[in-house]
C-alpha positions, 0 to 999 in steps of 0.5 A: 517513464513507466508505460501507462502512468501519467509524468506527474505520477511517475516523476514523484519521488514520494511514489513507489516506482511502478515496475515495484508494484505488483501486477496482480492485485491477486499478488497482495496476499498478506495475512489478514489475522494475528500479529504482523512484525516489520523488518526494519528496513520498513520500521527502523524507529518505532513501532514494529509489531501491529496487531491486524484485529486493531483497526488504527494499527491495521491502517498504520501498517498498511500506509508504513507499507505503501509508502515505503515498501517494495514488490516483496513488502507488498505481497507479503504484508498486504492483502487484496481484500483488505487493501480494497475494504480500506482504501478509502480510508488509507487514500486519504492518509496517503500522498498524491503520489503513492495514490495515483501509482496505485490507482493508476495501476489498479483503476479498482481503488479508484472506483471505490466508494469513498469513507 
């Protein structure tokens, strides 16, 4: 079991490892404008093109992301401030899992105020 995240967490398999995690919020430097296109290991039916400047695809891509990525995805696709702004918002679309591995490892999502 990973150091530091309760059994839980760290025992759901709808949850991102937490070694896949970054261990920097400061890794998450993804794009914030323009148009982002998946790979298909992230979407492989679907949509596969978002355009950051819509909002609802915006958060489409950051859940895709958080619930199916990895270290790389992360820091590719995401972005720190973007990330913190919306994770009021995207903790509401996501699982118990993915959310507590990433409060856990980022108490500063946690803390934020709620949408």
């Amino acid at each position: 079991m990973a150091e530091g995240i309760p059994a839980a967490v760290a025992s759901s398999r709808w949850a991102p490892a937490a070694d896949q995690l970054p261990r920097d919020f400061a890794e998450l430097a993804g794009p914030v404008h323009g148009a982002v296109t998946f790979p298909l290991h992230l979407a492989w039916s679907g949509l596969r093109t978002f355009d950051l400047s819509d909002e609802k695809l915006l958060l489409g891509m950051y859940r895709i992301v958080l619930r199916n990525g990895h270290r790389e995805d992360y820091a590719h696709y995401l972005n720190a401030a973007v990330l913190d702004s919306r994770w009021p918002v995207l903790r509401k679309m996501l699982g118990r899992g993915v959310r507590g591995v990433w409060e856990e490892r980022f108490p500063r999502l946690r803390s934020a105020p709620t949408a």
